[in-house]
C-alpha positions as CSV (number, residue, x, y, z in Angstrom):
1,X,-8.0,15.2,15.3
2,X,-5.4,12.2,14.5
3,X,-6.2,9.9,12.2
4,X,-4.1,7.2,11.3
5,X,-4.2,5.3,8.2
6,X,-2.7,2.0,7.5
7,X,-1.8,0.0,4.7
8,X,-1.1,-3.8,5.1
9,X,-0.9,-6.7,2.4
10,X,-2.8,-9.2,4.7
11,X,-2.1,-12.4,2.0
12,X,-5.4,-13.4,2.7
13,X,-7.8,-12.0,5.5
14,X,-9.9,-14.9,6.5
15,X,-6.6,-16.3,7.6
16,X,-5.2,-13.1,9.6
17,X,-8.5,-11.9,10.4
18,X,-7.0,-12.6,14.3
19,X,-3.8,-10.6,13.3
20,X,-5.4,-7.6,12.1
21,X,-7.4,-7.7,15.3
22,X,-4.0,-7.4,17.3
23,X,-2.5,-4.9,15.1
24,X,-5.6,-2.9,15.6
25,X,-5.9,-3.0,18.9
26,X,-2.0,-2.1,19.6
27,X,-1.6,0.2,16.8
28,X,-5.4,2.1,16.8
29,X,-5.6,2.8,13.1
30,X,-8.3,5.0,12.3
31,X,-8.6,3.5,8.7
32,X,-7.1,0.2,7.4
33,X,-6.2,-0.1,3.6
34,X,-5.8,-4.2,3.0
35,X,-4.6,-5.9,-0.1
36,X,-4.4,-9.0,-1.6
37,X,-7.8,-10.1,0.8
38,X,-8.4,-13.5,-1.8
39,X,-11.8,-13.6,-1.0
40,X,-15.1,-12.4,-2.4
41,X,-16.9,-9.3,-0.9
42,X,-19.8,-12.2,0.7
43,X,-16.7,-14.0,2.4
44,X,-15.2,-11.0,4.0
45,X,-15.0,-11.2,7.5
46,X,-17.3,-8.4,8.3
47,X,-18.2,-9.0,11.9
48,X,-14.4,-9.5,12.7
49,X,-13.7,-6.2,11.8
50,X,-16.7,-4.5,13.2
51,X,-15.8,-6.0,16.7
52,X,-12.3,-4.3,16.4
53,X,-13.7,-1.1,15.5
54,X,-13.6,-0.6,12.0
55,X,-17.1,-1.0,11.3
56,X,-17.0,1.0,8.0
57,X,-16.1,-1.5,5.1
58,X,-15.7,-1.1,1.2
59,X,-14.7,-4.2,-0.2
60,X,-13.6,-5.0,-3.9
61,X,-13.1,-9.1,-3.7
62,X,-12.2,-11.7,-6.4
63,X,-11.9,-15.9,-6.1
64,X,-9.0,-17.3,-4.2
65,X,-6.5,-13.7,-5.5
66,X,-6.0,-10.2,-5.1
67,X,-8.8,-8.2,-3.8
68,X,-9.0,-5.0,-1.8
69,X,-10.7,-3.5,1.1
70,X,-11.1,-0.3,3.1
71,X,-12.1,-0.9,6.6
72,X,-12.5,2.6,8.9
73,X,-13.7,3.7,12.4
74,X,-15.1,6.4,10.8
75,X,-18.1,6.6,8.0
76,X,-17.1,6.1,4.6
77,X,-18.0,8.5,1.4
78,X,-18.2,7.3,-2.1
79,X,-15.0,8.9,-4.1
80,X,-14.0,8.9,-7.7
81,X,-13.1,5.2,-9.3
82,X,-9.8,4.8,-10.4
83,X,-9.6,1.4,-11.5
84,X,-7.1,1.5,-14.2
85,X,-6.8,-2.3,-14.2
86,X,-7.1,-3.9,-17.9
87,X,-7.7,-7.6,-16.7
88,X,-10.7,-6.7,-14.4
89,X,-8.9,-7.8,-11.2
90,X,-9.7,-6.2,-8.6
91,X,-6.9,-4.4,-7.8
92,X,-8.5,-1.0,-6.6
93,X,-10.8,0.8,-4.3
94,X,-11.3,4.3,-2.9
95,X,-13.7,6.3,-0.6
96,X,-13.6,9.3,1.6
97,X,-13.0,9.1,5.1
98,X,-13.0,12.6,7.2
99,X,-12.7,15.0,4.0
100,X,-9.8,13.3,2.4
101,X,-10.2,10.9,-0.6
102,X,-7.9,7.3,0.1
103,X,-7.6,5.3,-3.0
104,X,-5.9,1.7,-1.7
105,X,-4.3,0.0,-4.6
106,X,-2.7,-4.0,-5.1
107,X,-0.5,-3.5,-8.3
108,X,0.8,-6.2,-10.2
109,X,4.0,-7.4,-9.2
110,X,5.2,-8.2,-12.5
111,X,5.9,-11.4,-12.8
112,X,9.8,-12.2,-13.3
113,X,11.0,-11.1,-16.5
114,X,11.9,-7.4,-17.2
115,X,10.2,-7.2,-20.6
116,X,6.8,-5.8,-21.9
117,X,6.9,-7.9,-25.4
118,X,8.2,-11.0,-23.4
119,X,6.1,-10.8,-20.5
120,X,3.0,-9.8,-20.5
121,X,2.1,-10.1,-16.4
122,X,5.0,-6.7,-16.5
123,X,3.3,-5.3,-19.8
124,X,0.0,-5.2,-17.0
125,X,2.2,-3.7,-14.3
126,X,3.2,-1.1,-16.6
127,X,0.1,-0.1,-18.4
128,X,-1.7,0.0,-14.7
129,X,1.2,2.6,-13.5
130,X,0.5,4.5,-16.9
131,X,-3.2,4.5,-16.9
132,X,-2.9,5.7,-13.2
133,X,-0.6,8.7,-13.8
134,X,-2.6,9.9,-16.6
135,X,-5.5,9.6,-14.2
136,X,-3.9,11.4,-11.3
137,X,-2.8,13.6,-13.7
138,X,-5.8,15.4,-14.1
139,X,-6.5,15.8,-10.2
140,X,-5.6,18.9,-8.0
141,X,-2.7,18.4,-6.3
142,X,-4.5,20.8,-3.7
143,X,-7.2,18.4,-2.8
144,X,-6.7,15.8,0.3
145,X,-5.7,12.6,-2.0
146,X,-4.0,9.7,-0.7
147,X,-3.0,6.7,-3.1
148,X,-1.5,3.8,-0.6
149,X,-1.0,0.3,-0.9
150,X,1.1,-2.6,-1.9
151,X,2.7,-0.4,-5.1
152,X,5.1,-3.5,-5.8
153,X,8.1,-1.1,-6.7
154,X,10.8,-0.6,-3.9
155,X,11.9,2.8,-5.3
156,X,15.0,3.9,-3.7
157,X,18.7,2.5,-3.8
158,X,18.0,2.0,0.2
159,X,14.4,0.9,-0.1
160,X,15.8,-2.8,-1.6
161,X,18.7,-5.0,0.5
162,X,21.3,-4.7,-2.5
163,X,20.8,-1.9,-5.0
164,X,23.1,-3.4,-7.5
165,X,21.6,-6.9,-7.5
166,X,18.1,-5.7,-7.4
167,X,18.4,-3.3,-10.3
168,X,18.1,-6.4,-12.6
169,X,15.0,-7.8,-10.7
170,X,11.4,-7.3,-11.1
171,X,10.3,-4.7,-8.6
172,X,13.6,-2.3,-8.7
173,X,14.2,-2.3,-12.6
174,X,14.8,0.9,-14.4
175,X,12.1,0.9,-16.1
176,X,9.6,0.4,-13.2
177,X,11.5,2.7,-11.1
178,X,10.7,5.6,-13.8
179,X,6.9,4.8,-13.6
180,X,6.7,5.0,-10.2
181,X,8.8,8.7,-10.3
182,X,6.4,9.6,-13.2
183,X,3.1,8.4,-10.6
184,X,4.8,10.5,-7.5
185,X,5.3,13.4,-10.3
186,X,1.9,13.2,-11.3
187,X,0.7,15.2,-8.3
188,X,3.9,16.2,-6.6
189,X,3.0,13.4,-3.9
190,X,4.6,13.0,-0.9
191,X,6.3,9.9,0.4
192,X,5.3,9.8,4.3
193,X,7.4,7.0,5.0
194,X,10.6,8.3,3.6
195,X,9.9,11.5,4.9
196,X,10.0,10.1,8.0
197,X,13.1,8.1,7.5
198,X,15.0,9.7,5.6
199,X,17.9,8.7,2.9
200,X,20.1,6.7,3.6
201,X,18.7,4.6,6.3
202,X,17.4,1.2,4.7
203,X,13.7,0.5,5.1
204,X,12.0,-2.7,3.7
205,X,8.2,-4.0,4.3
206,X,7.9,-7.2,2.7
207,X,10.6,-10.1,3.2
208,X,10.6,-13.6,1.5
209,X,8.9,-16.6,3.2
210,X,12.0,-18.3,1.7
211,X,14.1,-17.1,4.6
212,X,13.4,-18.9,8.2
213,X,14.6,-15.8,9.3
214,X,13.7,-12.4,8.1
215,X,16.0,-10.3,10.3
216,X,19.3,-12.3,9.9
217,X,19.1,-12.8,6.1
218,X,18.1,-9.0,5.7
219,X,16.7,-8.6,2.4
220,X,13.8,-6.7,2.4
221,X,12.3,-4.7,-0.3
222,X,10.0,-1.2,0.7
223,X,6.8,-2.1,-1.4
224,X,4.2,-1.0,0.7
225,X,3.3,3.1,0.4
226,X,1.6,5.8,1.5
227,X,1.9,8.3,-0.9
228,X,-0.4,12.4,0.0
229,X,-0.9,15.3,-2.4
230,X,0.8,18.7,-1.3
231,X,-2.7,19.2,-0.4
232,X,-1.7,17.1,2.9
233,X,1.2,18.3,3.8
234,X,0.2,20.7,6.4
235,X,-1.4,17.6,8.2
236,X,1.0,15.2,7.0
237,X,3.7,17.4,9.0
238,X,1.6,19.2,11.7
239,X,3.8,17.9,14.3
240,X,7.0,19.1,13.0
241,X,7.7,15.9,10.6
242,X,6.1,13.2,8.9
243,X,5.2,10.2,11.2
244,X,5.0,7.3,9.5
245,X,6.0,3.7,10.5
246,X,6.6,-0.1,9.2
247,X,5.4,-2.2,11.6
248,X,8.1,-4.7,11.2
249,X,7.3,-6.7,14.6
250,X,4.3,-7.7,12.6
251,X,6.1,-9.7,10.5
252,X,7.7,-11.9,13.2
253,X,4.5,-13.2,14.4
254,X,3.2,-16.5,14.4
255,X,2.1,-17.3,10.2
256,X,2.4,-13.8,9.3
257,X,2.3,-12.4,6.1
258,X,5.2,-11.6,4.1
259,X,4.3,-7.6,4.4
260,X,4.3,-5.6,7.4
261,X,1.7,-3.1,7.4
262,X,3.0,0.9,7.4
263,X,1.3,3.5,8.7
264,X,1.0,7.2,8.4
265,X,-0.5,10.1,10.8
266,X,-2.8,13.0,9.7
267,X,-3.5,15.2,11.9
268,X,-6.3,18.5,11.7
C-alpha cells in the first residue's frame, strides 16, 4: 500500500478549490494537509473535494484568516489535539488516516521584526514552536507521527535563495532556526523532503507574489514540511530512499498561491 500525503498552503480554498482538483487528479494524493483555508468549517467546499476523491474531511476554520483542513480518500480517526496556539487561531488539526497519526499545522510567520519583547506576532511564533516541542516531547518516537504543514521556517543554508541575507529576516533567523532543530529533536523526526534532496541542492516552496516571475528572480524560501518519527522510516524509505516532492509547476499556474504543495510517500 502507497499512500501519499500532501501538504499545500492553498491561500484560500474557495478560490483554488479548481486547483486542488487538478493537483489531485495529476498528483493522486491519498491525504491532503491544507493551510491557511480563510474560511469557516460551514464555507468549506465540501462537495468539491468529495468529487475529487477525498471524501474524508476535518476542518478547523476561522473568518476571512488561517484555518486548516485534512481532506483524505481514506476514513479518518480522531487523534490526540495538539493545539498549542495561545491566540485561539486555528492554526492546528490532526486525525489518523491508515494507522498513522498526521497533525497539519499553519505556524505563525512572525511578522517582520526579529524580537520577542518588540514584536509580539514572533513572541506567538516562538511560544507555538515551544509549546509544540514540549508536547512532542512526551510522544514515542516509535509510533507512526507525522507533523506537516506550512512550518514558516526555511531551515537550511540551501532551503532560502541567499543564506547570508536571509539570516537577518523573519523566517531564517537564528533564533527561529534553533526552535525548529529543537522541534525535529523532539522526536528525532525525519525531514522527507531533504532526505530526498539532499544538501546542497537548493529547494524552495513558497515565492513572493512581488516577483512577475518566480523562476527568473529565484528567491524562494523551503517553508512547507513534512516532517515522520523514526517510527516511519521503514515506510518512509521502503523503496530504497525517501520520495518526496515540491510541486513547483503548481506555482506557475494561472492565480496560484504563493506555496507549492510538497508531497511525501509511505509505503506498507
Amino acid at each position: 500500500m502507497r499512500l501519499r500525503v500532501c501538504t499545500w498552503n492553498v491561500n484560500s480554498v474557495r478560490l483554488r478549490a479548481e486547483q486542488a482538483a487538478r493537483f489531485v487528479a495529476e498528483q493522486g494524493p491519498d491525504v491532503l494537509c491544507l493551510q491557511e483555508i480563510k474560511c469557516r468549517e460551514g464555507e468549506f467546499p465540501r462537495a468539491a473535494f468529495i468529487e475529487m476523491g477525498l471524501p474524508h474531511l476535518r476542518i478547523a476554520g476561522q473568518k476571512g484568516w488561517h484555518g486548516v483542513a485534512i481532506a483524505s480518500r481514506l476514513p479518518l480517526e480522531d487523534a490526540p489535539l495538539l493545539d498549542v496556539c495561545r491566540e485561539d487561531h486555528a492554526r492546528s488539526i490532526g486525525a489518523k488516516v491508515a494507522g498513522i497519526e498526521i497533525h497539519n499545522f499553519y505556524i505563525p510567520a512572525g511578522g517582520d521584526v526579529a524580537d520577542r519583547d518588540l514584536n509580539s506576532k514572533f513572541d506567538h511564533k516562538l511560544d507555538f514552536f515551544e509549546k509544540l516541542t514540549a508536547a512532542l516531547s512526551k510522544r514515542d518516537p516509535k509510533a507512526p507521527l507525522a507533523i506537516v504543514g506550512d512550518l514558516n521556517v526555511a531551515p537550511g543554508e540551501n532551503d532560502v535563495w541567499n543564506h547570508k541575507y536571509m539570516s537577518k529576516i523573519v523566517s531564517h533567523t537564528p533564533i527561529e532556526l534553533k526552535a525548529m532543530a529543537a522541534l525535529q529533536a523532539s522526536l528525532g523526526l525525519l525531514d522527507l523532503t531533504r532526505e530526498a534532496h539532499p544538501e546542497p541542492q537548493k529547494l524552495a516552496s513558497w515565492w513572493s507574489y512581488r516577483a512577475q516571475d518566480f523562476r527568473a528572480s529565484n528567491r524562494g524560501l523551503r517553508l512547507d514540511h513534512i516532517l515522520v518519527t523514526p517510527g516511519l522510516r521503514e515506510a518512509a524509505f521502503q523503496t530504497g530512499g525517501a520520495a518526496s516532492q515540491i510541486h513547483d509547476d503548481v506555482r506557475a499556474w494561472e492565480r496560484p498561491s504563493d506555496h507549492a504543495p510538497v508531497s511525501a510517500d509511505l509505503v506498507f
